[in-house]
C-alpha positions in Angstrom: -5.4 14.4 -3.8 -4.7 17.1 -6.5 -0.8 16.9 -5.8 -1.2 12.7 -6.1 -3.6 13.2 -9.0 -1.0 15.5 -11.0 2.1 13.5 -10.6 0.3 10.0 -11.1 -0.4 11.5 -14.8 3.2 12.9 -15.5 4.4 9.4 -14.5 2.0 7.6 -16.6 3.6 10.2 -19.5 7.2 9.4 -18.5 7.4 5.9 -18.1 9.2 5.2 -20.6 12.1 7.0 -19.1 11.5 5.1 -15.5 10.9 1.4 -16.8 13.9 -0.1 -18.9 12.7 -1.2 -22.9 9.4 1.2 -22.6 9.3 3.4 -25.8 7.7 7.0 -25.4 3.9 6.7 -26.8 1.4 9.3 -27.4 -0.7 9.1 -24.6 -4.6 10.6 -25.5 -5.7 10.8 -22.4 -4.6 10.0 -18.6 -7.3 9.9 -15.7 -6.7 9.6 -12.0 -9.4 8.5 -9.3 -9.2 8.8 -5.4 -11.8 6.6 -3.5 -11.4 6.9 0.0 -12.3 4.2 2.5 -12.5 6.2 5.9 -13.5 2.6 7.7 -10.6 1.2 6.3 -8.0 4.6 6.6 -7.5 3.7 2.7 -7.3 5.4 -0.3 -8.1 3.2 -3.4 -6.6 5.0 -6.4 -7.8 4.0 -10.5 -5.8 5.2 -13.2 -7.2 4.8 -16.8 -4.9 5.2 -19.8 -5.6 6.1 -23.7 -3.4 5.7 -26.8 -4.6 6.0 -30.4 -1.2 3.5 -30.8 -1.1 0.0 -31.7 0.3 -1.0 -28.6 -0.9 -1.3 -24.4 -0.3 1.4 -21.9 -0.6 -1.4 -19.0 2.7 0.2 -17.8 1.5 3.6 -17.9 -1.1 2.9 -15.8 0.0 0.9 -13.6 3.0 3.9 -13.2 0.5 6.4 -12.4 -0.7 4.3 -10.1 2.3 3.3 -8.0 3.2 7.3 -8.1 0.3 8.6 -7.3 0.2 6.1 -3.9 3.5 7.2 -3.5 2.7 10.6 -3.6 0.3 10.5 -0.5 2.6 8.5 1.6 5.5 11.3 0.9 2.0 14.0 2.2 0.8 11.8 4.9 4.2 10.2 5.8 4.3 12.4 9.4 0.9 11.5 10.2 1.9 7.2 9.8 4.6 6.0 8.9 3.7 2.6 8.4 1.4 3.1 5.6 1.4 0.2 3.2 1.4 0.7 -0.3 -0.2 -2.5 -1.9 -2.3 -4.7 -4.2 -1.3 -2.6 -7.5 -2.8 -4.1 -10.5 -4.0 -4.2 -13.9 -7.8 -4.5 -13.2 -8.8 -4.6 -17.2 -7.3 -3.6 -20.7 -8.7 -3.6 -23.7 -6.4 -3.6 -27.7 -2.6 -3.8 -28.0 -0.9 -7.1 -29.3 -2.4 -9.3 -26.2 -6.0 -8.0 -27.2 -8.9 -7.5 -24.0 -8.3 -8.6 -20.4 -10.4 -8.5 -17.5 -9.1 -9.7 -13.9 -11.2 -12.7 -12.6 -11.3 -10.8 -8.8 -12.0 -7.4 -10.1 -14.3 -5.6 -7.5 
């Protein structure tokens, strides 16, 4: 999960350079957690993101997620390869332009 954890937080720092009309922000903080559902052969992953800017890092979250999932299958690929990577999602946010948001189905 180290390998997932580091390259889910250098996505989160270059999304702006992956997603078209993302500008580069200062990011003040990117954290990365694994929860792993053995019953389920799942691995729930939480990235939270922190600017001191004026603006959301939805996008660099949600990055860091995708990556980081990505990351595992590329580790675990010749154990299964039909792994599914799924249900990415902005759970909650909070400042930016759009102001706080919390999804309704948020476990």
């Amino acid at each position: 999960m180290g390998v997932a954890q580091v390259a889910g937080i250098m996505a989160a720092k270059q999304t702006w350079q992956l997603i078209p009309m993302c500008h580069p922000l200062l990011l003040t903080g990117v954290d990365i957690g694994f929860t792993i559902d053995e019953a389920a052969s799942a691995v729930d992953i939480v990235a939270t993101v922190r600017t001191t800017g004026k603006t959301g890092v939805e996008m660099e979250a949600l990055t860091a997620v995708s990556v980081a999932a990505l990351t595992i299958y590329d580790m675990a690929k010749a154990v299964d390869k039909g792994m599914v990577v799924e249900y990415v999602r902005l759970t909650a946010k909070s400042g930016g332009k759009s102001g706080n948001y919390v999804r309704s189905d948020h476990d």
